[in-house]
N, CA and C of each residue as an Amber inpcrd file, in Angstrom:
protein
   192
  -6.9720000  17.2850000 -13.0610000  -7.7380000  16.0790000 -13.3010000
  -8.7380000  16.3620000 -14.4160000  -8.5520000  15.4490000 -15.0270000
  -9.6570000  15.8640000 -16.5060000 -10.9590000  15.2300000 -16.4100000
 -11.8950000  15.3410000 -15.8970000 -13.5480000  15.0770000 -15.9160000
 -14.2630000  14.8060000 -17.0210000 -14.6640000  13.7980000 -17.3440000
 -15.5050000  13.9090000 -18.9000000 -16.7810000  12.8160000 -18.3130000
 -17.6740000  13.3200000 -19.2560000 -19.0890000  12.6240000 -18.9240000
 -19.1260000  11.0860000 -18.8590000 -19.9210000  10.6990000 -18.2590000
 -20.0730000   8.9580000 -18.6790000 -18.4390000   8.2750000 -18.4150000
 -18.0350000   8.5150000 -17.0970000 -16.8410000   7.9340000 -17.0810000
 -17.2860000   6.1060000 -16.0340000 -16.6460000   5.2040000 -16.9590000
 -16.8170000   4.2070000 -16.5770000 -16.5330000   3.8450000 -14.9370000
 -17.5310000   2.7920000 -14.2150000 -17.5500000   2.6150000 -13.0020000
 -15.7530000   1.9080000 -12.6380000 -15.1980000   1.5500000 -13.4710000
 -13.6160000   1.0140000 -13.5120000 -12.9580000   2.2040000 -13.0240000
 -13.4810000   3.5490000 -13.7080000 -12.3800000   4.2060000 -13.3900000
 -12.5680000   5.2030000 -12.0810000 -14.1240000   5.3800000 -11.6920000
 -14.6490000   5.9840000 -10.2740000 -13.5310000   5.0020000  -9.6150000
 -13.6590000   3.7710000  -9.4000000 -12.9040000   2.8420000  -8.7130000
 -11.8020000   3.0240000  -8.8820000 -10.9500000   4.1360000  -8.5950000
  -9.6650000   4.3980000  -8.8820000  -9.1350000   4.5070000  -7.7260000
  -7.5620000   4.3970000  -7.8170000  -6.9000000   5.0560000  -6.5550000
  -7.3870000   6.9900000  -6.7560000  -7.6370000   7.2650000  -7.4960000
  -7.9210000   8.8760000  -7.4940000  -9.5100000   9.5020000  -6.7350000
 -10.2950000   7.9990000  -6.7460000 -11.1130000   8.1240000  -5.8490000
 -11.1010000   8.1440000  -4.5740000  -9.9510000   7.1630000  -3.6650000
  -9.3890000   7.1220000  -2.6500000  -8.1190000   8.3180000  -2.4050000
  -7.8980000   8.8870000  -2.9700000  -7.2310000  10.3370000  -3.0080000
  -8.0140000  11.3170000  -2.5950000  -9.2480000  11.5820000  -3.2790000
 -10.5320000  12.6920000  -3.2750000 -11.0990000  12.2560000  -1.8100000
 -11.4860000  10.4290000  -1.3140000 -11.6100000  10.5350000  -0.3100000
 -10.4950000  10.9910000   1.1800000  -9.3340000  10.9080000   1.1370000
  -8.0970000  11.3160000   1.8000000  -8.4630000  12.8130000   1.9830000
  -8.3950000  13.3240000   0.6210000  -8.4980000  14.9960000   0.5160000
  -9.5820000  15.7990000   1.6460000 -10.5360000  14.7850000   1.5770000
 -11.4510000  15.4560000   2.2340000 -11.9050000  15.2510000   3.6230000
 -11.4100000  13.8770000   4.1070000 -10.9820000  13.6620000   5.1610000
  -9.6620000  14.9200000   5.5560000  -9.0240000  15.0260000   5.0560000
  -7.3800000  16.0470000   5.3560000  -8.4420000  17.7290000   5.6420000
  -9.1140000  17.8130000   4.8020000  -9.6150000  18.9150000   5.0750000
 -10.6480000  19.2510000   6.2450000 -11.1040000  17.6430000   6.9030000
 -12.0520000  17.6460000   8.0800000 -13.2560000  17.8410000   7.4060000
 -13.5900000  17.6970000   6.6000000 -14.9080000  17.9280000   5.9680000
 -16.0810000  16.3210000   6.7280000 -17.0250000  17.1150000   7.1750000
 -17.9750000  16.2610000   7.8660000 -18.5680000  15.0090000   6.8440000
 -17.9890000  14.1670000   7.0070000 -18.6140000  12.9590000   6.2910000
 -19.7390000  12.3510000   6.8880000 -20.9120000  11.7680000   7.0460000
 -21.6690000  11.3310000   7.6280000 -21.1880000   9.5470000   7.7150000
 -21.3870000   8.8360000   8.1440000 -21.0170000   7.9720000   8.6360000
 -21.8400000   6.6620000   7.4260000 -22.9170000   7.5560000   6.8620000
 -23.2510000   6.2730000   5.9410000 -22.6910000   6.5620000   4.7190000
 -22.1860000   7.5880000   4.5440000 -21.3380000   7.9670000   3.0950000
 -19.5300000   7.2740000   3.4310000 -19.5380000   7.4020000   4.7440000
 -18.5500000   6.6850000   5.0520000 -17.9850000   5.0790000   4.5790000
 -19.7040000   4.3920000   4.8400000 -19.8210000   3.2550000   4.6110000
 -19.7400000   2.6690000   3.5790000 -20.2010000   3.7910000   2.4410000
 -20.4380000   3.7990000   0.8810000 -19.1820000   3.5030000   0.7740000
 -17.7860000   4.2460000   0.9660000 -16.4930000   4.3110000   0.4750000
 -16.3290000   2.6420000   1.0490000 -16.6560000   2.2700000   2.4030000
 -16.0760000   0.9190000   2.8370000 -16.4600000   0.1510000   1.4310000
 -17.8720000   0.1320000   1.4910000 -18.3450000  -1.3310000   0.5440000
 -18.4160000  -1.2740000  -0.7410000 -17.4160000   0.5660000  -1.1150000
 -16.7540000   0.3900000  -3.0820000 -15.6070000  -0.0720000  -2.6430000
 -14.8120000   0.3280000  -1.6030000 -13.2720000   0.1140000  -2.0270000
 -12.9120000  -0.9300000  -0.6890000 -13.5750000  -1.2690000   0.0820000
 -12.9730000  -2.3720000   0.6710000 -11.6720000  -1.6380000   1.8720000
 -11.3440000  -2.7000000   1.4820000 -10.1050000  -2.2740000   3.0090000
  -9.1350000  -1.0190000   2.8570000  -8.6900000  -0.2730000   1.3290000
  -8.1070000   0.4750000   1.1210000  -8.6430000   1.9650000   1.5990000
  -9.9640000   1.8530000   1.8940000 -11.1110000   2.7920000   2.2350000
 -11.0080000   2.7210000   3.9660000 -11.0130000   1.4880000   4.1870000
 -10.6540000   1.5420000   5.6290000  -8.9290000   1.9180000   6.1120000
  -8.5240000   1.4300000   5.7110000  -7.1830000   2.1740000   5.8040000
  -7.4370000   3.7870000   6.2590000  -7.3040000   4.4570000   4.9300000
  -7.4980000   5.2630000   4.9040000  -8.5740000   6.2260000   6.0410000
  -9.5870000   5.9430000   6.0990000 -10.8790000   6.0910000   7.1620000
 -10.1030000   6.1590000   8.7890000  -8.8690000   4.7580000   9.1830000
  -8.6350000   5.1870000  10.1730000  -7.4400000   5.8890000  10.2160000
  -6.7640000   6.1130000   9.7470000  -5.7730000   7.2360000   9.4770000
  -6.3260000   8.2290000  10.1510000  -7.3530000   8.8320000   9.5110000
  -7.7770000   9.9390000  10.0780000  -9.1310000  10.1940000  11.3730000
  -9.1180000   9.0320000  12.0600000  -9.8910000   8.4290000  13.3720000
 -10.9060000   8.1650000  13.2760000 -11.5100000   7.8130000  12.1450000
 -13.0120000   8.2550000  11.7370000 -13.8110000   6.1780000  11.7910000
 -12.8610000   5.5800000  12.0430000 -13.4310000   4.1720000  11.7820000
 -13.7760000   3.4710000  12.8120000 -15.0680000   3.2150000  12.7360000
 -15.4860000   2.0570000  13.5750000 -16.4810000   1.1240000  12.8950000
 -16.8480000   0.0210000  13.9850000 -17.3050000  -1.1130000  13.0720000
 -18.7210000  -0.8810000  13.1220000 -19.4590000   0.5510000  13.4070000
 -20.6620000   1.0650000  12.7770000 -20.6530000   0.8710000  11.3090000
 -19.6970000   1.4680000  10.9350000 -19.3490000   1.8220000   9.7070000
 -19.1900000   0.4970000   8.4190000 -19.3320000  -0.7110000   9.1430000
 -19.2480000  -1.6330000   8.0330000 -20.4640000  -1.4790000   7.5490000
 -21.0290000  -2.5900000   6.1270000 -21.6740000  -2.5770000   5.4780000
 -22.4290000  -3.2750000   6.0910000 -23.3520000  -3.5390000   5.7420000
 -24.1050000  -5.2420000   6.3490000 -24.5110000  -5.6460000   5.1240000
């Protein structure tokens, strides 16, 4: 993956962001539940998907 400075908020919003989140869910890495939330209210339902895949979702976790 090639990293360069000042990368536009279009492209954070990637499926490669929802990959990195997968990854690290796969690895069990302790997410806290409001960083959790962060992923809900960038990426919406694809974030939740993902989130319960790996058991981690409940409706704490929405945004308000």
């Amino acid at each position: 993956m090639d990293r360069q400075p000042g990368i536009s908020r279009d492209k954070r919003l990637s499926d490669e962001g929802l990959a990195r989140l997968e990854n690290q869910l796969e690895r069990g890495s302790q997410i806290s539940d409001a960083v959790l939330s962060q992923w809900i209210r960038r990426y919406g339902d694809a974030a939740r998907e993902v989130i319960r895949r790996y058991g981690r979702y409940s409706e704490a976790l929405e945004p308000e």
